[in-house]
C-alpha positions as CSV (number, residue, x, y, z in Angstrom):
1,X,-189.7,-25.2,-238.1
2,X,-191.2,-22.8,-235.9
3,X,-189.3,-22.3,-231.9
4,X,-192.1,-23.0,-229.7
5,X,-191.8,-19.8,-227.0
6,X,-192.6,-19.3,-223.5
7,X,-195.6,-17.4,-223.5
8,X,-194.1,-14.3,-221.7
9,X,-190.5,-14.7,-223.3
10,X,-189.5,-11.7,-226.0
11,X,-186.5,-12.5,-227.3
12,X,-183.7,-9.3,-227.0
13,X,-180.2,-11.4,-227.8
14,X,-179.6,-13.3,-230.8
15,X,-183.5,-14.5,-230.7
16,X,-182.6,-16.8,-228.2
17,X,-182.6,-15.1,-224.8
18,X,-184.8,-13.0,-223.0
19,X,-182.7,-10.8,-220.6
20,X,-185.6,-8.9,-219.2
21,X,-188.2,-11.3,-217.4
22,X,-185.3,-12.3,-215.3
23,X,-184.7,-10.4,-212.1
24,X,-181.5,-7.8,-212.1
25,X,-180.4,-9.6,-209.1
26,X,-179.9,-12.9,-211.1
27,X,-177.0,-11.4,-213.4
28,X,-175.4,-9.6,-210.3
29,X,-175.4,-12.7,-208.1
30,X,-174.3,-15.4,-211.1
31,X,-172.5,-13.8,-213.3
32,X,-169.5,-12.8,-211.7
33,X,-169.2,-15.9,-209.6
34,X,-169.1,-17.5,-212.5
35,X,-166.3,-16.0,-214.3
36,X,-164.3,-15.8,-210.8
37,X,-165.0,-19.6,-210.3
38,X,-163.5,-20.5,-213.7
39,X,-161.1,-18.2,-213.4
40,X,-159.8,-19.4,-209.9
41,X,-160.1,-23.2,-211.4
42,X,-158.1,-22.3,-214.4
43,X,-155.4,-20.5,-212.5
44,X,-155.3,-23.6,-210.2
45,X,-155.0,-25.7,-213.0
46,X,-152.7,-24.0,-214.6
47,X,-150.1,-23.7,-211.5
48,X,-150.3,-26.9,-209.5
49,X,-151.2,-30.2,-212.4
50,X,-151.5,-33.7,-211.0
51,X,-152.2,-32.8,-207.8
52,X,-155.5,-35.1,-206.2
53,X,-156.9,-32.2,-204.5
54,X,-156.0,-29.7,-207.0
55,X,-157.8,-32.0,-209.9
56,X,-160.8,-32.3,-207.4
57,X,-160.9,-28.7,-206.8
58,X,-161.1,-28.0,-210.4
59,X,-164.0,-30.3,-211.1
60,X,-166.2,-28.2,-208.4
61,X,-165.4,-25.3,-210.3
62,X,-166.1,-26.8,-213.7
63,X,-169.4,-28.3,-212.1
64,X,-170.8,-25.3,-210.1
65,X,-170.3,-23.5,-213.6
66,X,-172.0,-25.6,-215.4
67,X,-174.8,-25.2,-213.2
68,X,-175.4,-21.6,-212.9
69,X,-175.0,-22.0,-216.5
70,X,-178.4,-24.0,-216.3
71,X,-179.5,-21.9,-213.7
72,X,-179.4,-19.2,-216.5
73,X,-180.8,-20.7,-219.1
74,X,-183.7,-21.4,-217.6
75,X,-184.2,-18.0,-216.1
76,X,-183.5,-15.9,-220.1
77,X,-184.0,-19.1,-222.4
78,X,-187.0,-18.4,-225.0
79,X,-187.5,-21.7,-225.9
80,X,-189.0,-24.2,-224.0
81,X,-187.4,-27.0,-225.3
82,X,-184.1,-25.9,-223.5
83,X,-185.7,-24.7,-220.4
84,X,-186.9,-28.0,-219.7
85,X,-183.4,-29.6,-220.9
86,X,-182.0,-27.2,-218.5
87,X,-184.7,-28.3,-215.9
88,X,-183.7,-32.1,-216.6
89,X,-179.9,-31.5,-216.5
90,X,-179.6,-29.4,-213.4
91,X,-179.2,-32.5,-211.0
92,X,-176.2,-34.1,-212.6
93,X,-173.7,-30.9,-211.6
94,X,-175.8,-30.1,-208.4
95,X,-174.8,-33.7,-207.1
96,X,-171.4,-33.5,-208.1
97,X,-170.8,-30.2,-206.8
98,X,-171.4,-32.4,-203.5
99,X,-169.1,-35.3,-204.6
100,X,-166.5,-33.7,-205.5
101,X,-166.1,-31.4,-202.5
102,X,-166.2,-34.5,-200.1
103,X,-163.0,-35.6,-202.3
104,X,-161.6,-32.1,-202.3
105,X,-161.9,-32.4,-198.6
106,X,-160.8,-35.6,-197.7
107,X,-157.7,-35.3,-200.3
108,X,-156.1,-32.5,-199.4
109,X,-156.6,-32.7,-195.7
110,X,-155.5,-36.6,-195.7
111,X,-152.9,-36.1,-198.5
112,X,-154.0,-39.3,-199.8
113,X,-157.2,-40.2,-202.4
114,X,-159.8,-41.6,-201.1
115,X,-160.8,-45.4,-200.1
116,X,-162.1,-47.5,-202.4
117,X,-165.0,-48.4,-201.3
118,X,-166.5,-44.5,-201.1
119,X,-165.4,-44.6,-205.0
120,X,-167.8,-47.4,-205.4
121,X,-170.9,-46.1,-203.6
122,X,-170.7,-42.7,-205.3
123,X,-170.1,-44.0,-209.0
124,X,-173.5,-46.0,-208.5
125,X,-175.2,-43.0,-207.0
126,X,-174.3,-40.8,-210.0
127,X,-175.0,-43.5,-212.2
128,X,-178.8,-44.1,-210.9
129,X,-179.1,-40.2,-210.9
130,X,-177.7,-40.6,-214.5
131,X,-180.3,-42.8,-215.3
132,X,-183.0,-41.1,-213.8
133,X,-182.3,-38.3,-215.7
134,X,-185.4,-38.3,-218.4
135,X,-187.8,-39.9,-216.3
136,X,-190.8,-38.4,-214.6
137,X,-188.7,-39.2,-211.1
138,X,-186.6,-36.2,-212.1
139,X,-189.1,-33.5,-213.6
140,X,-192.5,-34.5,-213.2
141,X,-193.9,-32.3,-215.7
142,X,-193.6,-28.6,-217.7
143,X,-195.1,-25.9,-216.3
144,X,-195.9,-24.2,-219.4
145,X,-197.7,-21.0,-218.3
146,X,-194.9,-20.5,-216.0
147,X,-192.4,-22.2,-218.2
148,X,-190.9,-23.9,-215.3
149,X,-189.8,-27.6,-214.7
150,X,-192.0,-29.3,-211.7
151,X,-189.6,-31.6,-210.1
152,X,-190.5,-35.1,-209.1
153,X,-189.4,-37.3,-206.1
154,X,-185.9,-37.9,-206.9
155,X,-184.7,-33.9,-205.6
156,X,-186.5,-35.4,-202.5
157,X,-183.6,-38.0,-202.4
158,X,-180.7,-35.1,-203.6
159,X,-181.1,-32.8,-200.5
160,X,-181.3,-35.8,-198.0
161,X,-178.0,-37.0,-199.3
162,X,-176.7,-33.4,-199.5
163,X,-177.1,-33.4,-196.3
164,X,-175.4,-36.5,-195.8
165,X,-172.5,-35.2,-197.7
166,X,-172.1,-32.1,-195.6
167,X,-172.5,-34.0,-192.1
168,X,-169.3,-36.5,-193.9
169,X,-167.3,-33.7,-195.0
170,X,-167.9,-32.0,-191.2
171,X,-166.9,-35.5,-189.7
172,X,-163.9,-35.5,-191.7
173,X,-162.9,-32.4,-191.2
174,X,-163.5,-32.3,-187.3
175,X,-161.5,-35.6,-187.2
176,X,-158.6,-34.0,-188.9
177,X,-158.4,-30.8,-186.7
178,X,-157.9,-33.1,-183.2
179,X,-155.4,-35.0,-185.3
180,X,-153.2,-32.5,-186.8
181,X,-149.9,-32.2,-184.5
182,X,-149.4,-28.2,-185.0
183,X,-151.4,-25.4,-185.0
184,X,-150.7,-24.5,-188.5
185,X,-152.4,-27.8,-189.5
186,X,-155.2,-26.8,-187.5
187,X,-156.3,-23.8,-188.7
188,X,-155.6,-24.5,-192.2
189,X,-158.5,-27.5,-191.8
190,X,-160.6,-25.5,-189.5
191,X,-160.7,-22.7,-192.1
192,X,-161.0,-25.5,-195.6
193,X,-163.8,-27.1,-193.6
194,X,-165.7,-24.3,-192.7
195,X,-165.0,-22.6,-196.1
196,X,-166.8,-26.3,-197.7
197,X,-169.4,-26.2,-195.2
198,X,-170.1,-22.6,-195.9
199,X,-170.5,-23.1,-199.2
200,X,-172.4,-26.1,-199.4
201,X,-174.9,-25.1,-196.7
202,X,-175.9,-21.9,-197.9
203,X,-176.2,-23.4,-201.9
204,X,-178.2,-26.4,-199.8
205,X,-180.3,-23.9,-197.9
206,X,-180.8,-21.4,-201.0
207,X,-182.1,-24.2,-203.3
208,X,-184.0,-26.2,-200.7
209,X,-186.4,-23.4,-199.8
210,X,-186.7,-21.8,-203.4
211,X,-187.8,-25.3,-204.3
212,X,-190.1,-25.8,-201.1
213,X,-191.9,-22.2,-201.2
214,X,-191.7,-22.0,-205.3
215,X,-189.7,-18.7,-205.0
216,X,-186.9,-19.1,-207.1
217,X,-185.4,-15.9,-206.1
218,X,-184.0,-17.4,-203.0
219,X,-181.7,-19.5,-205.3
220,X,-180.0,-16.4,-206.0
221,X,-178.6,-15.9,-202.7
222,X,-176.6,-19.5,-203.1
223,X,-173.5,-18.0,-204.7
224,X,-172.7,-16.0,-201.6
225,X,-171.3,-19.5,-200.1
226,X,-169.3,-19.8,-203.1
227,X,-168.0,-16.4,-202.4
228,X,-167.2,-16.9,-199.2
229,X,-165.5,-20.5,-200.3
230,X,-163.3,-18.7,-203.1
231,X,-162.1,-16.2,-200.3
232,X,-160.8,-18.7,-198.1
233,X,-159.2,-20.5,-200.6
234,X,-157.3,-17.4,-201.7
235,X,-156.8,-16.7,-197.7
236,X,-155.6,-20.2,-197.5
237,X,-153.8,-19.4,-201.1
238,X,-151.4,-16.5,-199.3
239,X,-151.5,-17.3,-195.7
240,X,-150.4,-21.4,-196.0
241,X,-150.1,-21.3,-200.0
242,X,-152.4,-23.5,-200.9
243,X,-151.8,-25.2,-203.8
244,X,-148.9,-23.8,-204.2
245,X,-149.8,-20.7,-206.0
246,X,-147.9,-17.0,-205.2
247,X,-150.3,-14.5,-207.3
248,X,-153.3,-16.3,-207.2
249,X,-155.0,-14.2,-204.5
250,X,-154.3,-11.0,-205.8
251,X,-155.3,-11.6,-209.0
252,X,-158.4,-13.4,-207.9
253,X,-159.1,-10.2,-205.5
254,X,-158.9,-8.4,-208.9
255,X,-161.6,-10.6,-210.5
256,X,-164.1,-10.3,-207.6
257,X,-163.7,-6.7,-207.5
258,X,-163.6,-6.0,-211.4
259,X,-166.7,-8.5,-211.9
260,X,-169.0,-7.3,-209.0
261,X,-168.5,-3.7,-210.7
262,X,-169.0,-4.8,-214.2
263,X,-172.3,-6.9,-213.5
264,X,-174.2,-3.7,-212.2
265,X,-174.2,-2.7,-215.9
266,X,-176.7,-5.7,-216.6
267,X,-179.3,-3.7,-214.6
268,X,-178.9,0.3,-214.6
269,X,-181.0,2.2,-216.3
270,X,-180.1,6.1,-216.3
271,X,-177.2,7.4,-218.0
272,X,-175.9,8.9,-214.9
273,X,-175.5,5.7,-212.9
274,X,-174.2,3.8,-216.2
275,X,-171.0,6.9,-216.1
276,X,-170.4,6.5,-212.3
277,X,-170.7,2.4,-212.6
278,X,-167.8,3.1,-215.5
279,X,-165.6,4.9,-213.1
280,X,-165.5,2.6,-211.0
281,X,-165.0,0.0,-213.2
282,X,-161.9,1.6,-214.5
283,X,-160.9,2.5,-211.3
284,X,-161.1,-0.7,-209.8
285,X,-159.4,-2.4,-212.6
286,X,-156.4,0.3,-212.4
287,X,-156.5,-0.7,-208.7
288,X,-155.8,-4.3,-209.4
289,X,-153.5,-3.7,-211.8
290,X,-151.5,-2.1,-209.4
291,X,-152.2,-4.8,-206.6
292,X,-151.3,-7.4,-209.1
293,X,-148.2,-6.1,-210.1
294,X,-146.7,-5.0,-206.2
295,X,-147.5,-8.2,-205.1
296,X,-145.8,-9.6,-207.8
297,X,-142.4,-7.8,-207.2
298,X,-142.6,-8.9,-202.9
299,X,-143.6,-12.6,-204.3
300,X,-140.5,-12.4,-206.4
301,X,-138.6,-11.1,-203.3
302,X,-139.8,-14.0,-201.1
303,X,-138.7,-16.7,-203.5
304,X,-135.3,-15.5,-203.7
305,X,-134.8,-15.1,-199.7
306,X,-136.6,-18.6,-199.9
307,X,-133.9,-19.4,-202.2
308,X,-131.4,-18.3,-200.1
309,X,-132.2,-19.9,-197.1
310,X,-132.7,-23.0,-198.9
311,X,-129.1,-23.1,-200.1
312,X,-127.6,-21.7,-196.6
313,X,-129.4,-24.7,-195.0
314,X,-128.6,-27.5,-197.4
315,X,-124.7,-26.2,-196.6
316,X,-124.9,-25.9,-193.0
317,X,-126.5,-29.5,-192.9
318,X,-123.4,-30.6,-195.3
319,X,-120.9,-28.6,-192.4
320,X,-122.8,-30.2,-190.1
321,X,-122.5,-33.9,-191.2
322,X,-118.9,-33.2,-192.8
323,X,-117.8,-32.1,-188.8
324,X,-119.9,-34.9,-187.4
325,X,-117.8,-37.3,-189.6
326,X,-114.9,-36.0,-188.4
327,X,-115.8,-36.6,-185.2
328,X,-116.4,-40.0,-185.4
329,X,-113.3,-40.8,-186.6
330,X,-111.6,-38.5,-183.9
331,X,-113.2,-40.7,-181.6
332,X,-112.0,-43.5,-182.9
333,X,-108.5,-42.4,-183.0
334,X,-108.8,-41.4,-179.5
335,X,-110.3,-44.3,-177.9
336,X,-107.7,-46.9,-179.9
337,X,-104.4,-44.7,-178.3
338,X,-106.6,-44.8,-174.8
339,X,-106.8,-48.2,-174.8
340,X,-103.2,-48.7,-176.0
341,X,-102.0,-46.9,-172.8
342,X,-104.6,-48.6,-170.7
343,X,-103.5,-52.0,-171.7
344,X,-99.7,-50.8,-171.1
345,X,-100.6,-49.9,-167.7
346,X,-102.7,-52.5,-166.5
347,X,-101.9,-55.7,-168.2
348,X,-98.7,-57.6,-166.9
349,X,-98.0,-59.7,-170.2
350,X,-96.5,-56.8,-172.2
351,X,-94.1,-56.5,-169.4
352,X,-92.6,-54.0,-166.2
353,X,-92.8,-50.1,-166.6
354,X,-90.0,-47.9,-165.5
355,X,-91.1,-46.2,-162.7
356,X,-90.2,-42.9,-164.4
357,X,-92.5,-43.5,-167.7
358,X,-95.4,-44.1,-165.5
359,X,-95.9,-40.8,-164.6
360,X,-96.5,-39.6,-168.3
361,X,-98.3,-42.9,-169.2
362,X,-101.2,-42.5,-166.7
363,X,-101.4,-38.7,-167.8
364,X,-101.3,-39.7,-171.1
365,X,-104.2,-42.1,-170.4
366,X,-106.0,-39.6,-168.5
367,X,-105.5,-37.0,-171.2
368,X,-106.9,-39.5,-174.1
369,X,-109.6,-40.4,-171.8
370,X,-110.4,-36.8,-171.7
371,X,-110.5,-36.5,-175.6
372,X,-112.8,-39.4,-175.8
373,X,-115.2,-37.6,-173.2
374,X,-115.1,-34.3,-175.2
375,X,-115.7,-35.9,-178.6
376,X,-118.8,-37.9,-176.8
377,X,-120.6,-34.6,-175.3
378,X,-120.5,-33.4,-178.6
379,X,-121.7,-36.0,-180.7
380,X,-124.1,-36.9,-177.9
381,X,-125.2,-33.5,-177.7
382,X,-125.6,-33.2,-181.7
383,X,-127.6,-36.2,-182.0
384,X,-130.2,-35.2,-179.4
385,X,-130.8,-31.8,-181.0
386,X,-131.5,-33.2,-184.1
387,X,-133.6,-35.7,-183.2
388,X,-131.6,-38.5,-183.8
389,X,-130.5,-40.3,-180.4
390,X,-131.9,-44.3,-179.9
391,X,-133.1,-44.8,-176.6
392,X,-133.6,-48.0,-175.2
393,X,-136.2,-48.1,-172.7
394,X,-136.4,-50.7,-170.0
395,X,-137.3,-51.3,-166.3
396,X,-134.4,-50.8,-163.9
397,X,-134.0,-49.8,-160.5
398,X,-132.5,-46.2,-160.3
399,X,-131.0,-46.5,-157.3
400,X,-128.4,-48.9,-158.1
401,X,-126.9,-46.8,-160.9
402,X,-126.9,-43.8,-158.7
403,X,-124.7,-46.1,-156.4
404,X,-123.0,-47.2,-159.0
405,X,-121.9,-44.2,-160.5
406,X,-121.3,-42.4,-157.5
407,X,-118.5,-45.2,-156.1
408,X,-116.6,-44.8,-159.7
409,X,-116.9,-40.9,-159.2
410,X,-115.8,-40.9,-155.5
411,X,-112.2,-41.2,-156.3
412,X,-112.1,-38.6,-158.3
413,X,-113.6,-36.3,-155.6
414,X,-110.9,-37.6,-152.6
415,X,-108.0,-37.2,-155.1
416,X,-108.4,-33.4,-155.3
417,X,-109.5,-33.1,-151.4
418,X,-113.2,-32.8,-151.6
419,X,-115.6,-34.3,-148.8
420,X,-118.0,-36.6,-151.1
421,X,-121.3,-37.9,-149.5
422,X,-124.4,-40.1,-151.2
423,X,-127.6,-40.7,-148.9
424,X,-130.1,-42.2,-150.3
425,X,-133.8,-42.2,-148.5
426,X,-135.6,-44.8,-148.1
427,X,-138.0,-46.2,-151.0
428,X,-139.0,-48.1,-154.5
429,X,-136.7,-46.1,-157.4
430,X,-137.7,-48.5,-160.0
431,X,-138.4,-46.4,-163.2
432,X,-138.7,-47.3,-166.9
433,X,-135.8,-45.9,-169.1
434,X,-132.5,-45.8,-170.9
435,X,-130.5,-47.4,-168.4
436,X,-126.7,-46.9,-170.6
437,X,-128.4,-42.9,-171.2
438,X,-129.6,-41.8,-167.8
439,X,-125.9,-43.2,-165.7
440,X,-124.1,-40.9,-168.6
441,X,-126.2,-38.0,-167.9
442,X,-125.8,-38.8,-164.1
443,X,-122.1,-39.0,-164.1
444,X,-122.1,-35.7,-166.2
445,X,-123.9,-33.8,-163.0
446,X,-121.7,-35.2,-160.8
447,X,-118.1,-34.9,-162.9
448,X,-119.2,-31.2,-163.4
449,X,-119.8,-30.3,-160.1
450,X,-116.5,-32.2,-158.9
451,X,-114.5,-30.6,-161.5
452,X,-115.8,-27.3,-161.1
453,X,-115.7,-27.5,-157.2
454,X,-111.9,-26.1,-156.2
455,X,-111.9,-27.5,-152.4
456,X,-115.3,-28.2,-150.0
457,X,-117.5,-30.9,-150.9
458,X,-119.6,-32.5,-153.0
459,X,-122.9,-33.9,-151.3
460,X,-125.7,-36.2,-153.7
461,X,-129.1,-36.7,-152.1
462,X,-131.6,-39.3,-153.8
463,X,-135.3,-38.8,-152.4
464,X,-138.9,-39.2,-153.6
465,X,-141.0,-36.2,-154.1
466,X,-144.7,-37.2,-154.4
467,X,-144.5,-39.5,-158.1
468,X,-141.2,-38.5,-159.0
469,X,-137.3,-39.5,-158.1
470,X,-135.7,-36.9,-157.6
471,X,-131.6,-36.4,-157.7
472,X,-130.0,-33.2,-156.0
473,X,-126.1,-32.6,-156.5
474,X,-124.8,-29.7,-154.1
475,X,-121.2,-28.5,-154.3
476,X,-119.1,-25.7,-152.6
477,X,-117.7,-25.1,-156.2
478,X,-117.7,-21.9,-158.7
479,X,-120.9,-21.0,-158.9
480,X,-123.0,-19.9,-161.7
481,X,-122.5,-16.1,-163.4
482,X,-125.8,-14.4,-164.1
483,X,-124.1,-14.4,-167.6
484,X,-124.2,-18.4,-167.7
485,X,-127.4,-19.2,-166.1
486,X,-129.7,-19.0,-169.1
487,X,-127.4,-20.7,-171.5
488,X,-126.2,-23.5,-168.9
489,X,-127.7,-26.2,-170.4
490,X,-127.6,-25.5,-174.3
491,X,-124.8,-26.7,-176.4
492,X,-121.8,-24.8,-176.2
493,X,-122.9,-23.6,-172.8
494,X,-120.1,-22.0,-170.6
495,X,-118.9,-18.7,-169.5
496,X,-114.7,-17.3,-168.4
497,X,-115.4,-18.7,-165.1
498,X,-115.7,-22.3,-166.8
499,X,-112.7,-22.1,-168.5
500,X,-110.4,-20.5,-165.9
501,X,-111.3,-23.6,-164.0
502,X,-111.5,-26.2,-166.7
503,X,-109.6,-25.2,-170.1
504,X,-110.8,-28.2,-171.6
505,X,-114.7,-27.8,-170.5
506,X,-117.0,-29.0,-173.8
507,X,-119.9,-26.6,-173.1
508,X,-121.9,-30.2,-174.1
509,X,-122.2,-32.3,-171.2
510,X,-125.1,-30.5,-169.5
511,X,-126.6,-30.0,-172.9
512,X,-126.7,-33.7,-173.5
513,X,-128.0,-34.1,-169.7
514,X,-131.1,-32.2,-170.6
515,X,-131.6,-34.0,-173.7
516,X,-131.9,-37.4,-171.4
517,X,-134.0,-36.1,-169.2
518,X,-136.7,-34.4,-171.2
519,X,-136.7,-37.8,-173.4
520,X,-137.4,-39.2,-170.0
521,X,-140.2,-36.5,-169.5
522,X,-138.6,-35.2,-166.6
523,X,-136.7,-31.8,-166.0
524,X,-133.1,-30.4,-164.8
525,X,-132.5,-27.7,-163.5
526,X,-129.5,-25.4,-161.8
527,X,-129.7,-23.1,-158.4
528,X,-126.7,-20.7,-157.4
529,X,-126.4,-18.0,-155.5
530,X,-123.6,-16.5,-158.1
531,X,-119.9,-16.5,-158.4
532,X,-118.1,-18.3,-156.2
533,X,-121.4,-19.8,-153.9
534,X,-121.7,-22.9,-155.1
535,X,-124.3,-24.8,-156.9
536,X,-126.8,-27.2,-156.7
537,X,-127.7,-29.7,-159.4
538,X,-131.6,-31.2,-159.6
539,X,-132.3,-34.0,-161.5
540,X,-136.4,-35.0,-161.4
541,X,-137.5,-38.4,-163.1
542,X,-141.3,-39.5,-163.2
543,X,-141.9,-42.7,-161.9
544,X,-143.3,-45.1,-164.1
């Protein structure tokens, strides 16, 4: 049986295709895309499997193919039997180059697939289109003189809702950004979105007005979205690894630049440009071989430092929890001789002590007491770094603990001669908080700056400062080096001057005062003159 021809169709490959009616710009713009799209779908395939958004990704690939495969056929196809099949297919991957990208979006944005009910509305959508496909609401009729599909009224219906699905996928995506908690979040959806957008819009745009004017050769400026899609995906590949692919970029680099060069061959003429369009093929491909392999060899590199710091953190955390166990238990220890040598001293039923053993017994106590302190800053001060500490919040009035805490430390001021003085102005100092958390980190200001404090005095000022409470501690005591000031409140925190005074000084207590406070959104902060001039202690609370 005899092929029935288009009337201007002679065909040059296999009797099948006509290369030369189409326009040279049709093999420059498709085919390359083309073999970088399957390419980049195959290599994400290939590296990532099971992933949602990596399965979704593929099937835009595998569906924008398919459709410049179409695209093709109906530019070089002889026959006119397959330009019109081509014609009748070409909305079934148009439309789920669409679908797909809103799941690609939505999936790896949300990190989760998407709701049910979208599933729904766009498996009867494809199925209508599906069923639409050989009816006169898809092609109209065959152009035969032309030998050209003329669509009917349902590509009226497919770039309304393509322009649906781009104003979803933008909605999405715009959610997403003022959602994301870090900046890296950010720009990774700010640049996925617009890459999307980008693509679809300009493939919207390109086949929208080629089929309003009846120039087809606008359609073949739709691929340079897809370009511009597949570079920031390999962007996205390098910078944030996407997909979690190392070489991926490089080698797709390679594919863009070895394909661009080879698809000038499909339209120069002269033997001269043919030689120079060689070089450069062979130069570019040399080039990326090149590319390929260097980035190879720092990918490599990377892994193994990514290795390594892998391991180093997995031990440190093991250090970390092994010492924080320890500590625990020291505590325990401590605290059960403490309150051995408390109840000794205190409670009449186990009996008189000699006057001689009391002596060592209340400086035992004391020096348990101490012990239990230290091993508190530290675990205190461990927890709030990492994120861990409980607080408690509740409505309490401020000034009562400051009171509170301040009588209890008083004693400890007049035993070692120091003037001690609370004022408290007048006003409401009701705040919401940890009650048990913020008297700790009080008594912590004020223990510091009476143990640090060698004679002179210790004055505490409570006042209100427009919406917040704020707490001032001022001492006559050692001062702050220029050497301690910026470390004064991190862990560990303390300089000679600390020890000399206080062998025994934790480095943790101011540590685990900051911690309170910034939980409490507030702020502490430290003022001295220097060595030996004193210091002065600020404590500022919001009020709730």
């Amino acid at each position: 049986m005899q092929l029935l021809l288009c009337p201007d169709a002679d065909p040059n490959i296999l009797g099948l295709f006509d290369t030369a009616i189409a326009p040279p710009l049709l093999f420059y713009a498709y085919i390359p895309i083309l073999i970088i799209s399957l390419l980049f779908g195959i290599f994400v395939w290939k590296n990532r499997k099971g992933t949602l958004s990596n399965k979704y990704f593929v099937f835009i690939t595998i569906s924008f193919v398919i459709w410049i495969i179409l695209i093709l056929f109906q530019w070089i196809a002889a026959e006119v039997e397959v330009v019109h099949l081509a014609w009748q297919l070409l909305v079934l991957p148009e439309i789920l180059i669409y679908i797909f990208s809103l799941y690609f979006c939505y999936t790896f944005l949300s990190r989760k697939d998407l709701p049910n009910i979208f599933k729904y509305v766009l498996s009867f959508l494809f199925v209508a289109i599906l069923a639409l496909l050989p009816t006169a609401f898809n092609i109209e009729s065959f152009d035969l003189a032309n030998c050209e599909g003329v669509v009917g009224r349902l590509w009226d219906i497919i770039y309304v809702l393509e322009l649906v699905f781009i104003i979803i996928i933008s909605i999405i995506s715009i959610e997403k950004f003022f959602k994301s908690q870090t900046n890296k979040e950010k720009i990774l959806t700010a640049l996925l979105s617009s890459g999307v957008v980008l693509f679809l819009g300009i493939f919207w745009i390109s086949n929208y007005f080629g089929e309003l004017t009846k120039t087809y050769e606008i359609n073949l400026w739709g691929p340079i979205g897809a370009v511009t899609f597949l570079g920031i995906m390999s962007y996205l590949v390098v910078k944030f690894e996407a997909f979690n692919i190392r070489l991926l970029a490089a080698q797709a680099l390679v594919f863009i630049l070895t394909a661009l060069v080879g698809s000038q061959f499909f339209f120069v003429t002269n033997l001269t440009n043919q030689i120079l369009v060689g070089a450069t093929f062979l130069f570019a491909t040399a080039f990326g071989f090149f590319l390929v392999r260097s980035v190879k060899r720092e990918v490599q590199q990377r892994e193994k430092i990514e290795k390594l710091a892998g391991e180093l953190q997995i031990a440190n955390e093991g250090q970390a929890n092994l010492i924080h166990i320890i500590n625990h238990q020291i505590k325990g220890y401590l605290a059960k001789a403490r309150n051995v040598f408390s109840e000794l001293l205190t409670e009449p039923e186990y009996g008189p002590i000699s006057e001689s053993a009391k002596p060592m017994m209340t400086e035992g106590l004391k020096s348990l007491t101490e012990g239990v302190d230290f091993v508190t800053d530290f675990l205190n001060a461990s927890n709030i770094e990492k994120g861990t500490y409980k607080y408690e919040m509740q409505q309490f009035d401020l000034k009562k603990l400051i009171q509170n805490v301040a009588d209890k430390q008083k004693g400890a001021a007049e035993e070692k001669g120091l003037s001690f003085e609370l004022r408290i102005e007048d006003g409401d100092y009701n705040i919401r908080g940890d009650k048990a958390q913020l008297e700790q980190a009080v008594r912590n200001l004020i223990d510091n700056s009476i143990r640090y404090t060698l004679k002179g005095e210790v004055k505490i000022q409570m006042s209100k400062v427009k919406d917040k409470i704020r707490l001032k501690i001022e001492d006559t005591g050692i001062g702050i080096s220029d050497e301690l000031k910026p470390k004064l409140f991190t862990k560990g925190g303390r300089d000679e001057n600390s020890l000399k005074v206080n062998i025994n000084s934790t480095g943790f207590g101011l540590s685990f005062v900051k911690g309170v406070v910034e939980a409490h959104h507030g702020r502490v902060w430290a003022e001295s003159a220097g060595v030996n001039q004193g210091t002065t202690f600020f404590m500022e609370l919001p009020v709730n």
